[in-house]
C-alpha atoms as one frame of an Amber mdcrd trajectory, in Angstrom:
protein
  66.616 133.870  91.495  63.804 134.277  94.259  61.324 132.200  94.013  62.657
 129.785  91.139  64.247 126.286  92.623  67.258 125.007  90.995  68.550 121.321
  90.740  70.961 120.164  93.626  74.011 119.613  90.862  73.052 123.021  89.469
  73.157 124.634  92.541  76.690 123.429  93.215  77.641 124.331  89.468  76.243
 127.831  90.206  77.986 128.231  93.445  81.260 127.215  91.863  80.611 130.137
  88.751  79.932 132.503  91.688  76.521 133.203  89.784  73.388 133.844  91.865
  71.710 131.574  93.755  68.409 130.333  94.859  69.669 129.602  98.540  72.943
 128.333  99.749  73.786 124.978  99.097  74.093 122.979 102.412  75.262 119.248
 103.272  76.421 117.116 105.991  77.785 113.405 106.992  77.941 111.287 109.743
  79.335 107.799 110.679  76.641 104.421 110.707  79.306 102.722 112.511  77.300
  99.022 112.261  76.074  99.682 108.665  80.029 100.183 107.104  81.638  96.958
 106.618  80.144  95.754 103.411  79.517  97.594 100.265  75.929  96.983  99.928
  75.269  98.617 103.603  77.168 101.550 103.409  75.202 102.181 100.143  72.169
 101.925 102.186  73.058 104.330 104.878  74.319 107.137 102.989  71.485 106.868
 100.575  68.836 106.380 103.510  70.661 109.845 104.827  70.654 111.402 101.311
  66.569 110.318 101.108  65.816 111.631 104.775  67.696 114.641 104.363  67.748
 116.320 100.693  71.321 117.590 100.912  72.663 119.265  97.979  76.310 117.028
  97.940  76.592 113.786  99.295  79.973 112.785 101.465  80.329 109.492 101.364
  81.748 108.550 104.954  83.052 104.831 105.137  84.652 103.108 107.987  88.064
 104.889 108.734  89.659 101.601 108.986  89.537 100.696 105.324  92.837 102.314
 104.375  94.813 100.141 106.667  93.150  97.386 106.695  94.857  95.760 103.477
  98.143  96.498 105.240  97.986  94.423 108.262  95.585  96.561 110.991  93.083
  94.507 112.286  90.072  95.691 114.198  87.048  94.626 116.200  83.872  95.339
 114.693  80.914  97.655 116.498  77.527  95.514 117.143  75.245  98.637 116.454
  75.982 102.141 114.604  77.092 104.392 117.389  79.944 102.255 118.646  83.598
 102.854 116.726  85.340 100.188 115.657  88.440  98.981 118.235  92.061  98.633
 117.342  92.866  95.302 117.643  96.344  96.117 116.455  98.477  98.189 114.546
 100.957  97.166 111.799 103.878  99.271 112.200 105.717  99.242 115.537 109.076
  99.496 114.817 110.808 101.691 111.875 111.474  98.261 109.663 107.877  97.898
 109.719 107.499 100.338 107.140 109.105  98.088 104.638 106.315  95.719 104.416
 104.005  98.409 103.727 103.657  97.742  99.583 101.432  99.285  96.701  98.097
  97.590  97.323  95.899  95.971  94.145  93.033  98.609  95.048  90.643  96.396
  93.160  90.318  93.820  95.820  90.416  93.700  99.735  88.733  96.710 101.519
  90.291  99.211  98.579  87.890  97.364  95.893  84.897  97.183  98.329  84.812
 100.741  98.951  84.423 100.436  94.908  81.657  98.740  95.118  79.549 100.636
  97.486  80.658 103.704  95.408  79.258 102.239  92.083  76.160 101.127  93.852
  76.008 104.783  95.099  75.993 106.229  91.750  73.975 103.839  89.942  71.088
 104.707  92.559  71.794 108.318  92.388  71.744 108.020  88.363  73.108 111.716
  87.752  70.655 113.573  89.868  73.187 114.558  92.884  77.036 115.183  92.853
  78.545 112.544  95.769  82.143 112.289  96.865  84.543 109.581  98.180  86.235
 109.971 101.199  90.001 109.567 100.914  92.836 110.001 103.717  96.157 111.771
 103.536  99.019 109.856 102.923 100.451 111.067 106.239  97.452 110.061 108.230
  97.186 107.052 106.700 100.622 106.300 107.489  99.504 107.460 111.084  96.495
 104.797 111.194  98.539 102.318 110.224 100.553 102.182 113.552  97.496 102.613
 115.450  99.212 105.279 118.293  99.654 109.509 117.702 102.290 109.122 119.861
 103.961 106.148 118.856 104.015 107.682 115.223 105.031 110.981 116.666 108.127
 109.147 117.517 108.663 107.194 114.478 107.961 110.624 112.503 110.818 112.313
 114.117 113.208 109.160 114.008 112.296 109.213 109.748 113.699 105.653 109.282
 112.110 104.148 105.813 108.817 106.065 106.577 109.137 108.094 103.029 109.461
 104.474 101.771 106.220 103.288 103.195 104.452 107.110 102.357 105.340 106.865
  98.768 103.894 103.035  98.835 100.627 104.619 100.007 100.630 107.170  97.833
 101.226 104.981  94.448  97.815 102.973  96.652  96.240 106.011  96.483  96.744
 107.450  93.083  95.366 104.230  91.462  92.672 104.126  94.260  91.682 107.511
  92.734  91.422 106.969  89.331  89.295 104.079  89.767  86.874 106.511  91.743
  87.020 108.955  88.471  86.505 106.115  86.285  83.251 105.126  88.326  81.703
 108.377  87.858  82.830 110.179  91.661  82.582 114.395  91.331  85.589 114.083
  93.412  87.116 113.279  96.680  87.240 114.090  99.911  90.589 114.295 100.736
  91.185 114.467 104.924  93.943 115.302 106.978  92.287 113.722 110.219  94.719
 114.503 113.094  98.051 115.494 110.772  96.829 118.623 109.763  97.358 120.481
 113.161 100.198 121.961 115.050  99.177 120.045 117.590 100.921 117.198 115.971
 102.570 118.160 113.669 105.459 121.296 112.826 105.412 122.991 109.442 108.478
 121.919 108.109 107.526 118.566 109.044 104.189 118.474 107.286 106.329 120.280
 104.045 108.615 117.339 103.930 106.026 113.931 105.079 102.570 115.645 104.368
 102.524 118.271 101.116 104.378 116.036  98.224 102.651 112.948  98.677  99.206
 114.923  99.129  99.965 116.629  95.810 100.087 112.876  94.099  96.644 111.952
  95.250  95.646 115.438  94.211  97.065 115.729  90.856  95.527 111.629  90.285
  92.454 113.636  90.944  92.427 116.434  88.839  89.966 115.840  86.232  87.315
 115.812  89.063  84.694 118.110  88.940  85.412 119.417  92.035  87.630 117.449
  95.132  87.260 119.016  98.622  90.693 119.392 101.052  89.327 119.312 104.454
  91.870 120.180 107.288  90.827 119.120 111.079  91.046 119.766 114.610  92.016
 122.668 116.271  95.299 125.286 115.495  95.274 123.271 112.213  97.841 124.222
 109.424  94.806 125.659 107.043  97.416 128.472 105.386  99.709 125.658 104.191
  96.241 124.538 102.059  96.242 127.685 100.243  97.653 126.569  96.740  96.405
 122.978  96.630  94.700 121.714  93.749  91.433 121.856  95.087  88.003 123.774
  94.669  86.443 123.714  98.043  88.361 124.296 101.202  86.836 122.404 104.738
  87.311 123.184 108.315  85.601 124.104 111.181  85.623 127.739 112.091  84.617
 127.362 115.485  87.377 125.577 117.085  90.261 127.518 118.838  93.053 128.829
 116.466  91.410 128.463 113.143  90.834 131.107 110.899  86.895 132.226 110.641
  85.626 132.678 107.477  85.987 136.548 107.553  89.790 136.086 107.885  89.737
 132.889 105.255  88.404 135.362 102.219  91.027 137.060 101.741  93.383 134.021
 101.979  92.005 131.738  99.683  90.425 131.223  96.154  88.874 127.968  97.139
  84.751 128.001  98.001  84.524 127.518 101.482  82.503 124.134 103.085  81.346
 124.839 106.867  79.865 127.325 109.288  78.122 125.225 111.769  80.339 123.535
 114.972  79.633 120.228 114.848  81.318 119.740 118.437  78.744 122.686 119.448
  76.016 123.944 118.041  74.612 121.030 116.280  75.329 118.747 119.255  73.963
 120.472 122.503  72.134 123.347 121.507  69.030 124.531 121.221  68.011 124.839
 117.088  67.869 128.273 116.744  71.712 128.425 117.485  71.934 126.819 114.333
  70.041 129.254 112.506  72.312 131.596 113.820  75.445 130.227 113.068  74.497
 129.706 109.229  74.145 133.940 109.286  77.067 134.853 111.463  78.704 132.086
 108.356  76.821 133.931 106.155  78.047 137.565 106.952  81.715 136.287 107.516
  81.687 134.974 104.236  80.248 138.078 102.735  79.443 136.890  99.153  82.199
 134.340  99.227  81.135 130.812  97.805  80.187 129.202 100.586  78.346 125.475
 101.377  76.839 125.510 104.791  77.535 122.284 106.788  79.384 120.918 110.084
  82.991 121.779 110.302  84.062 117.466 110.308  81.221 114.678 110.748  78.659
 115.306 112.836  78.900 112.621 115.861  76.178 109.916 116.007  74.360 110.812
 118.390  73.173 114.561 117.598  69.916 114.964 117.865  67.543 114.193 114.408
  65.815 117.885 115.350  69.476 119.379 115.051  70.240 117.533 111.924  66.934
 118.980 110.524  67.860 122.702 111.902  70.775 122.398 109.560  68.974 121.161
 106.131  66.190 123.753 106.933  68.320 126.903 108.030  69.114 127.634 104.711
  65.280 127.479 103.397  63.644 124.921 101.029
């Protein structure tokens, strides 16, 4: 197709048919810490970034605290958009505490004003660009909610009522998700944030507290045109991924014991989403290590559908020239 440019949502569509392509598709997302704690601003931001940038997807990337905050977590909010938001406090300390953790009415609360920024999203992006909503694991949800890794390391291994509270988030969730299929989403983002590595967690442990409850949300989100599974940090538990209802798989390559995409192919069926090291490349170095990222990616991948963007969100302060790097790397 050389020479002839393509729509953004037909570029993805073409991608997905593994037909040929004008240039790879490429994306990328990145917290506005300040801008997240109303509907109508987080609209604004990832729309501004959408405007600035031309990406072929958009991420939507709200405030991590949303999923707990209906359940009790309470946190201090940043004065400008590079500062995270604090922990104030958790609100599961002690294995009762997972009793109190009930299905949620996702239409109100922090659940229904994630809602709203999504429909403002889509109204202003009236068809022209496929965007999708963010959405946490059960497990790391369950994590957030007591505010500590190693505090929930703990309660994880003592087991007490947690499956209670995990299917309480899930049933959350699964209505949560619907509501973002009614509203016109091409699918969700679905994150394992730190409960996706063996750094945290074991296998058998993520098969029993991670995998069924993940396959709820999932199958709530099936008639998506496309959700995305993305699996972070390093020695994450990508394999495990392999058969999940999904169409895009997300990691970064670059961190140590993670599969590159040359091993990945012959793993998975899923279209990959990544290439470039967000902790790296995009951060510190010069922009022609971007450029050369995308065609080691490129090569790995070897014909394998494949979106070029940051392995997780970028941090706030890489460098606009870096950003740019990445949307031009894979040409206009």
């Amino acid at each position: 197709m050389s020479g002839i440019a393509i729509s953004h949502i037909e570029r993805m569509e073409r991608l997905l048919r593994s037909e040929e392509l004008d240039r790879p598709p490429v994306s990328a997302w990145r917290h506005f810490y300040g801008q997240e704690w109303s509907a109508e601003n987080l609209a604004s931001a990832m729309l501004n970034f959408q405007r600035e940038y031309d990406w072929d997807f958009m991420k939507i990337n709200p405030r991590a605290a949303y999923y707990v905050e209906d359940w009790g977590c309470r946190f201090g909010r940043p004065a400008d958009d590079r500062t995270k938001p604090s922990l104030i406090s958790g609100a599961v300390a002690v294995p009762d505490d997972w009793l109190k953790i009930k299905e949620l009415d996702i239409l109100s609360g922090a659940f229904g004003e994630q809602l709203r920024a999504v429909k403002l999203i889509g109204d202003s992006l009236n068809g022209t660009l496929d965007y999708v909503q963010t959405v946490f694991s059960p497990l790391s949800i369950a994590a957030d909610l007591v505010g500590s890794d190693e505090l929930f390391g703990r309660l994880l291994e003592e087991r007490t009522n947690l499956e209670v509270a995990l299917e309480a988030i899930s049933r959350t969730l699964v209505r949560y998700v619907k509501e973002l299929l009614r509203l016109g989403v091409s699918g969700i983002f679905f994150a394992t944030t730190e409960w996706g590595t063996r750094d945290r967690i074991s296998e058998e442990e993520y098969l029993e507290f991670g995998r069924p409850f993940d396959l709820l949300v999932l199958e709530a989100a099936a008639a998506a045109k496309f959700n995305i599974v993305h699996v972070c940090k390093q020695n994450n538990l990508l394999p495990m991924f392999k058969d999940y209802p999904c169409r895009f798989l997300s990691w970064n390559k670059h961190e140590p014991g993670n599969l590159d995409f040359a091993q990945a192919k012959y793993i998975f069926s899923q279209a990959f989403i990544g290439g470039i090291d967000q902790n790296g490349a995009l951060l510190n170095s010069d922009p022609a290590e971007i450029d050369r990222q995308y065609r080691r990616a490129s090569l790995e991948a070897e014909g394998h559908p494949l979106v070029i963007a940051p392995g997780c969100a970028m941090k706030v302060f890489t460098p606009s020239e870096n950003i740019r790097a990445l949307r031009d790397c894979v040409g206009d």
